[in-house]
N, C-alpha and C positions, 0 to 999 in steps of 0.2 A: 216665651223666654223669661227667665229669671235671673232679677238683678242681685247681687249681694254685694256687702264692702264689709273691712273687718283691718284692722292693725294688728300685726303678728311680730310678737317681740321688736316693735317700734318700723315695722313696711307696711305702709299703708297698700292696700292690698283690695282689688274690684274685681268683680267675675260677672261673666255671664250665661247660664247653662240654659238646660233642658230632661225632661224627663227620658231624653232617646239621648244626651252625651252619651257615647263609649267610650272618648279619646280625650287626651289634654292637652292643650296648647297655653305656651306662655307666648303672649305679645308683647313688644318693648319700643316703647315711644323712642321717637329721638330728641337731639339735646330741645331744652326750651321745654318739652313736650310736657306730657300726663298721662298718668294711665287713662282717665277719661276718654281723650282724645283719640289714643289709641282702640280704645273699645267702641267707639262711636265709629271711627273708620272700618274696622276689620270686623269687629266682635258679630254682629247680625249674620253677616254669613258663613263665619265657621262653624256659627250654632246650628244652624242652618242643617248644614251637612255632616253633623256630630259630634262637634268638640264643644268640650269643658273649656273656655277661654278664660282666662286668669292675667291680669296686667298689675305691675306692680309701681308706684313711683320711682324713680332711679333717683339714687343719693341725692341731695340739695335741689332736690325736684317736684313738683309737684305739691304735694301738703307738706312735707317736709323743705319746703325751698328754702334757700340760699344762696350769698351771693357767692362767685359773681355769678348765679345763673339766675339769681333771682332778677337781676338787672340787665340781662339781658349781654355781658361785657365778652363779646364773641374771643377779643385777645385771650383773656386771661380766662372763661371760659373752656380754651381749649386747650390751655396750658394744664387745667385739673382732668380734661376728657376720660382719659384712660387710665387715673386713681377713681371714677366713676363707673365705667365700665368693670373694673374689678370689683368694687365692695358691689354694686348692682348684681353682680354675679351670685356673688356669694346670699345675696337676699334673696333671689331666684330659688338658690337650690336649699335655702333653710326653710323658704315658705312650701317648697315640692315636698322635702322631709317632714314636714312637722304638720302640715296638712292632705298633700294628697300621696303620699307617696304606698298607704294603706291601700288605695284604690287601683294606681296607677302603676303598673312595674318602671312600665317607659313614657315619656312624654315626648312631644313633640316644640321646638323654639322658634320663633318668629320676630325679628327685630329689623324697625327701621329705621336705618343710618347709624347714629351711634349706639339703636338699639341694636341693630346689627353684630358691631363690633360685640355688644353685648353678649346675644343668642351665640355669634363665634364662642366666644369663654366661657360661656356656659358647655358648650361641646367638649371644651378641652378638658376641663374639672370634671365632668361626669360621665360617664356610659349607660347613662340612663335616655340618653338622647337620640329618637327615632329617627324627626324629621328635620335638620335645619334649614329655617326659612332666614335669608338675607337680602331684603330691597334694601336698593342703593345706599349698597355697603361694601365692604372689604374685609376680606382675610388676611390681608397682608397690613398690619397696624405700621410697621415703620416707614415703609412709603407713602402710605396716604395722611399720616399725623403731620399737622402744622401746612398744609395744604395750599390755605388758605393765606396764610402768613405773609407780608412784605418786608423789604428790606429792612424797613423803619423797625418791625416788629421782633424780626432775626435780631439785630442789631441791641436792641432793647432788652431783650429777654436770653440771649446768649449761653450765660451761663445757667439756667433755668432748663429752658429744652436741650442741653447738654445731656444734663440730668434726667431730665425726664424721656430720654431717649433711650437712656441707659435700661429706664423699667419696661417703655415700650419695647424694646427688642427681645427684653425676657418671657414678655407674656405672647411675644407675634404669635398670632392661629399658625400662618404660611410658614415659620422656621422651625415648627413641632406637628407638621400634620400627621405622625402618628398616635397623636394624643385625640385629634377631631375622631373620633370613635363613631360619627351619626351611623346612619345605615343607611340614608342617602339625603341629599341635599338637593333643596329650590332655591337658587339664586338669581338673583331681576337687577338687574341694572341701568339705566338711562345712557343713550349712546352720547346725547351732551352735555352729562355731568362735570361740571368742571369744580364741584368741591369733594366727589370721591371721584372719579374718572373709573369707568369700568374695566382701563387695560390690568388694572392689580388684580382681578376677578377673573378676568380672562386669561391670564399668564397664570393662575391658581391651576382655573380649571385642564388649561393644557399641560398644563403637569402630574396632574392626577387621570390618566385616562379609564385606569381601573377602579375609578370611584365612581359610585351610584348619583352623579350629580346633572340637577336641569340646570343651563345655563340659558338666560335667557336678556334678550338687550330689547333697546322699547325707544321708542321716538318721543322722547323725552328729558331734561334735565333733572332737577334732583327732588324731583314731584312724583309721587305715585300717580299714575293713570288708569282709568276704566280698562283699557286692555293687560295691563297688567293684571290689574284686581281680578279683573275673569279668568285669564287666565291662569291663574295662584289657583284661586277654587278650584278650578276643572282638575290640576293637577293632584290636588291634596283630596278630591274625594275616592283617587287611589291610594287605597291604603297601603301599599306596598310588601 
Protein backbone atom coordinates (compact mmCIF):
# COMPACT_ATOMS: atom_id res chain seq x y z
CA UNK A 1 0.00 0.00 0.00
CA UNK A 2 1.04 3.46 -0.82
CA UNK A 3 0.87 6.56 1.17
CA UNK A 4 0.80 10.11 -0.41
CA UNK A 5 -0.25 13.69 0.90
CA UNK A 6 -0.28 16.74 -1.29
CA UNK A 7 -2.32 20.37 -0.81
CA UNK A 8 -4.38 21.28 -3.78
CA UNK A 9 -5.32 24.78 -4.21
CA UNK A 10 -5.05 25.19 -0.20
CA UNK A 11 -7.12 21.10 0.92
CA UNK A 12 -4.82 19.43 2.37
CA UNK A 13 -5.37 16.17 0.83
CA UNK A 14 -3.90 12.23 2.02
CA UNK A 15 -4.49 8.92 -0.01
CA UNK A 16 -3.95 5.65 0.05
CA UNK A 17 -3.55 3.26 -2.95
CA UNK A 18 -2.22 0.40 -4.65
CA UNK A 19 -0.98 -1.10 -7.90
CA UNK A 20 -4.46 -3.16 -8.28
CA UNK A 21 -6.86 0.29 -7.21
CA UNK A 22 -9.64 0.21 -10.05
CA UNK A 23 -12.11 2.43 -7.93
CA UNK A 24 -12.04 5.73 -6.00
CA UNK A 25 -13.44 6.35 -2.78
CA UNK A 26 -13.57 9.62 -0.92
CA UNK A 27 -13.64 9.14 2.96
CA UNK A 28 -14.90 12.08 5.32
CA UNK A 29 -13.88 12.37 8.90
CA UNK A 30 -16.40 13.78 11.29
CA UNK A 31 -16.60 16.94 13.14
CA UNK A 32 -13.22 17.24 15.46
CA UNK A 33 -11.84 14.63 13.11
CA UNK A 34 -8.86 14.32 10.22
CA UNK A 35 -8.27 12.95 7.31
CA UNK A 36 -5.52 10.93 9.09
CA UNK A 37 -7.88 9.46 11.22
CA UNK A 38 -10.13 8.79 8.92
CA UNK A 39 -7.59 6.84 6.80
CA UNK A 40 -6.18 4.82 9.64
CA UNK A 41 -9.79 3.60 10.44
CA UNK A 42 -11.11 2.77 6.88
CA UNK A 43 -8.25 3.22 4.40
CA UNK A 44 -6.41 -0.47 4.96
CA UNK A 45 -9.30 -2.18 3.87
CA UNK A 46 -10.80 -0.47 0.96
CA UNK A 47 -7.30 -0.67 -0.48
CA UNK A 48 -7.55 -4.00 0.41
CA UNK A 49 -10.42 -4.70 -2.04
CA UNK A 50 -9.61 -1.97 -4.65
CA UNK A 51 -10.04 1.58 -4.03
CA UNK A 52 -8.05 4.58 -4.51
CA UNK A 53 -8.96 6.01 -1.02
CA UNK A 54 -8.56 9.79 -0.80
CA UNK A 55 -9.39 11.89 2.50
CA UNK A 56 -9.39 15.34 2.70
CA UNK A 57 -9.46 17.83 5.89
CA UNK A 58 -12.86 19.59 6.20
CA UNK A 59 -12.81 23.31 6.47
CA UNK A 60 -11.12 24.65 10.05
CA UNK A 61 -10.05 21.09 10.42
CA UNK A 62 -7.42 19.28 10.62
CA UNK A 63 -3.96 21.26 9.28
CA UNK A 64 -6.16 23.86 8.42
CA UNK A 65 -7.87 24.17 11.92
CA UNK A 66 -9.92 26.58 13.51
CA UNK A 67 -11.82 27.71 15.98
CA UNK A 68 -14.28 27.04 17.35
CA UNK A 69 -13.18 23.55 16.14
CA UNK A 70 -9.99 23.86 16.91
CA UNK A 71 -11.07 24.09 20.64
CA UNK A 72 -13.12 21.71 20.66
CA UNK A 73 -16.55 24.45 21.48
CA UNK A 74 -19.39 21.61 20.55
CA UNK A 75 -22.06 24.99 20.88
CA UNK A 76 -20.81 27.09 18.40
CA UNK A 77 -19.14 24.34 16.57
CA UNK A 78 -22.27 23.30 15.41
CA UNK A 79 -23.73 26.42 14.80
CA UNK A 80 -20.88 26.69 11.78
CA UNK A 81 -21.69 22.48 11.07
CA UNK A 82 -23.41 22.80 7.85
CA UNK A 83 -21.36 26.21 6.34
CA UNK A 84 -18.72 23.24 6.77
CA UNK A 85 -20.21 20.60 5.13
CA UNK A 86 -20.85 22.89 2.09
CA UNK A 87 -17.32 24.55 1.34
CA UNK A 88 -16.03 20.65 2.48
CA UNK A 89 -18.19 19.64 -0.51
CA UNK A 90 -17.20 21.84 -2.83
CA UNK A 91 -13.17 20.84 -1.85
CA UNK A 92 -14.25 17.11 -2.39
CA UNK A 93 -15.30 17.74 -6.02
CA UNK A 94 -12.42 20.43 -6.87
CA UNK A 95 -9.86 17.94 -5.62
CA UNK A 96 -11.98 14.74 -7.81
CA UNK A 97 -11.75 17.57 -11.00
CA UNK A 98 -8.52 18.67 -10.82
CA UNK A 99 -6.88 15.34 -9.81
CA UNK A 100 -8.54 12.35 -10.39
CA UNK A 101 -11.37 12.86 -12.47
CA UNK A 102 -8.79 11.93 -15.73
CA UNK A 103 -8.92 8.45 -14.34
CA UNK A 104 -11.97 8.20 -12.76
CA UNK A 105 -15.51 8.95 -14.66
CA UNK A 106 -17.45 8.00 -11.37
CA UNK A 107 -16.43 7.73 -7.79
CA UNK A 108 -17.62 6.40 -5.05
CA UNK A 109 -18.27 8.79 -1.16
CA UNK A 110 -17.98 7.57 2.35
CA UNK A 111 -18.66 9.95 5.39
CA UNK A 112 -18.88 9.63 9.00
CA UNK A 113 -21.35 11.77 10.90
CA UNK A 114 -20.86 15.01 9.70
CA UNK A 115 -18.74 13.46 7.21
CA UNK A 116 -21.88 11.95 6.17
CA UNK A 117 -23.78 14.94 5.99
CA UNK A 118 -20.77 15.72 3.84
CA UNK A 119 -20.78 12.45 1.19
CA UNK A 120 -24.95 13.41 1.32
CA UNK A 121 -23.90 16.95 -0.77
CA UNK A 122 -21.37 15.73 -2.42
CA UNK A 123 -24.37 13.54 -4.07
CA UNK A 124 -26.47 16.18 -4.55
CA UNK A 125 -23.79 18.76 -6.50
CA UNK A 126 -22.55 15.90 -8.65
CA UNK A 127 -23.55 12.67 -10.68
CA UNK A 128 -20.57 11.60 -10.74
CA UNK A 129 -21.38 9.57 -7.58
CA UNK A 130 -21.65 5.66 -7.63
CA UNK A 131 -21.62 4.69 -4.18
CA UNK A 132 -22.81 6.66 -1.21
CA UNK A 133 -21.48 5.38 2.01
CA UNK A 134 -23.30 7.16 5.23
CA UNK A 135 -22.30 5.82 8.92
CA UNK A 136 -24.17 7.34 11.50
CA UNK A 137 -25.53 10.05 9.52
CA UNK A 138 -28.53 11.63 8.10
CA UNK A 139 -30.14 12.69 5.02
CA UNK A 140 -32.39 14.73 6.40
CA UNK A 141 -30.01 17.96 7.65
CA UNK A 142 -33.15 19.84 9.26
CA UNK A 143 -34.19 17.55 11.78
CA UNK A 144 -31.17 16.18 12.96
CA UNK A 145 -29.14 19.92 13.04
CA UNK A 146 -28.90 21.44 16.74
CA UNK A 147 -29.78 17.83 18.08
CA UNK A 148 -27.77 18.07 20.67
CA UNK A 149 -28.82 21.62 21.83
CA UNK A 150 -30.46 22.59 25.37
CA UNK A 151 -32.66 25.11 26.36
CA UNK A 152 -29.98 27.32 27.69
CA UNK A 153 -28.42 26.87 24.13
CA UNK A 154 -31.85 27.46 22.01
CA UNK A 155 -32.45 30.36 24.06
CA UNK A 156 -28.89 31.88 23.55
CA UNK A 157 -28.27 31.48 20.20
CA UNK A 158 -32.12 32.12 18.98
CA UNK A 159 -31.59 34.35 16.37
CA UNK A 160 -28.52 32.61 14.95
CA UNK A 161 -30.12 29.03 14.35
CA UNK A 162 -33.05 31.06 12.91
CA UNK A 163 -30.78 31.62 10.37
CA UNK A 164 -28.97 29.17 9.91
CA UNK A 165 -31.88 26.99 9.61
CA UNK A 166 -33.02 28.98 6.84
CA UNK A 167 -29.58 27.65 4.75
CA UNK A 168 -30.06 24.27 6.26
CA UNK A 169 -33.31 23.56 4.87
CA UNK A 170 -32.00 24.73 1.39
CA UNK A 171 -29.25 22.38 1.18
CA UNK A 172 -31.46 19.31 3.08
CA UNK A 173 -30.40 15.86 0.92
CA UNK A 174 -34.30 14.43 2.08
CA UNK A 175 -36.15 17.84 0.61
CA UNK A 176 -34.33 17.51 -3.02
CA UNK A 177 -33.80 13.70 -3.32
CA UNK A 178 -33.95 14.00 -6.93
CA UNK A 179 -30.87 15.81 -6.96
CA UNK A 180 -29.11 12.35 -4.80
CA UNK A 181 -28.27 10.95 -8.38
CA UNK A 182 -25.94 7.92 -6.64
CA UNK A 183 -26.86 4.58 -8.23
CA UNK A 184 -27.09 2.98 -4.96
CA UNK A 185 -26.46 3.81 -1.35
CA UNK A 186 -24.85 1.89 2.08
CA UNK A 187 -26.23 3.48 5.02
CA UNK A 188 -25.26 2.18 8.96
CA UNK A 189 -26.57 3.53 11.59
CA UNK A 190 -26.53 2.81 15.59
CA UNK A 191 -30.03 1.85 17.01
CA UNK A 192 -28.83 4.02 20.21
CA UNK A 193 -27.65 7.11 18.65
CA UNK A 194 -28.98 9.73 20.48
CA UNK A 195 -26.80 12.53 18.62
CA UNK A 196 -28.19 11.51 15.02
CA UNK A 197 -30.98 8.90 15.90
CA UNK A 198 -31.31 6.58 12.93
CA UNK A 199 -35.42 7.33 12.70
CA UNK A 200 -34.28 10.30 9.85
CA UNK A 201 -32.46 7.47 7.88
CA UNK A 202 -34.97 5.19 8.29
CA UNK A 203 -38.03 7.45 7.43
CA UNK A 204 -35.46 8.35 4.16
CA UNK A 205 -35.23 4.99 3.28
CA UNK A 206 -38.97 4.13 3.49
CA UNK A 207 -39.67 6.68 1.25
CA UNK A 208 -37.52 5.76 -1.25
CA UNK A 209 -38.50 2.12 -2.10
CA UNK A 210 -37.30 2.21 -5.61
CA UNK A 211 -33.95 3.26 -4.72
CA UNK A 212 -30.92 1.03 -4.71
CA UNK A 213 -30.17 1.54 -0.97
CA UNK A 214 -28.51 -0.95 2.02
CA UNK A 215 -29.99 0.11 5.20
CA UNK A 216 -28.58 -1.17 7.90
CA UNK A 217 -28.91 -0.43 12.08
CA UNK A 218 -26.08 -2.03 14.55
CA UNK A 219 -26.11 -2.39 18.33
CA UNK A 220 -24.43 0.42 18.92
CA UNK A 221 -24.35 4.39 19.71
CA UNK A 222 -22.67 6.86 17.63
CA UNK A 223 -19.37 4.50 17.37
CA UNK A 224 -18.47 2.72 14.37
CA UNK A 225 -18.21 -1.07 15.28
CA UNK A 226 -16.36 -4.23 13.94
CA UNK A 227 -19.66 -5.65 12.56
CA UNK A 228 -20.23 -2.74 10.93
CA UNK A 229 -16.86 -2.27 9.38
CA UNK A 230 -17.14 -5.94 8.00
CA UNK A 231 -20.04 -5.67 7.05
CA UNK A 232 -19.45 -2.21 4.72
CA UNK A 233 -16.54 -4.40 3.10
CA UNK A 234 -18.52 -7.30 2.26
CA UNK A 235 -20.98 -5.00 0.76
CA UNK A 236 -18.76 -2.64 -1.28
CA UNK A 237 -16.60 -5.58 -2.73
CA UNK A 238 -19.85 -5.66 -4.92
CA UNK A 239 -19.26 -3.53 -7.43
CA UNK A 240 -22.79 -3.08 -8.40
Amino acid sequence: MRRESFTLQGVPVALYTSEHSDRLMFVQHGIFGSKEKVLKLLGPSLVKIGYTVVAVDAKKHGERREEPFASRDKVLSELELFDIVDRTSDDILKVYGERFASRFERFDVLGVSMGGYIAYNVAVKTENVHTLVALLSSPNYSESAFNGFTEKDFAKHEARIVEEREKIARMDPSAQSEKLTFSRAILMNGKNDEIIPPIYTQNFVDAHPDRDIVFRLYDTEHRIIRPMHEELIELLKKKG
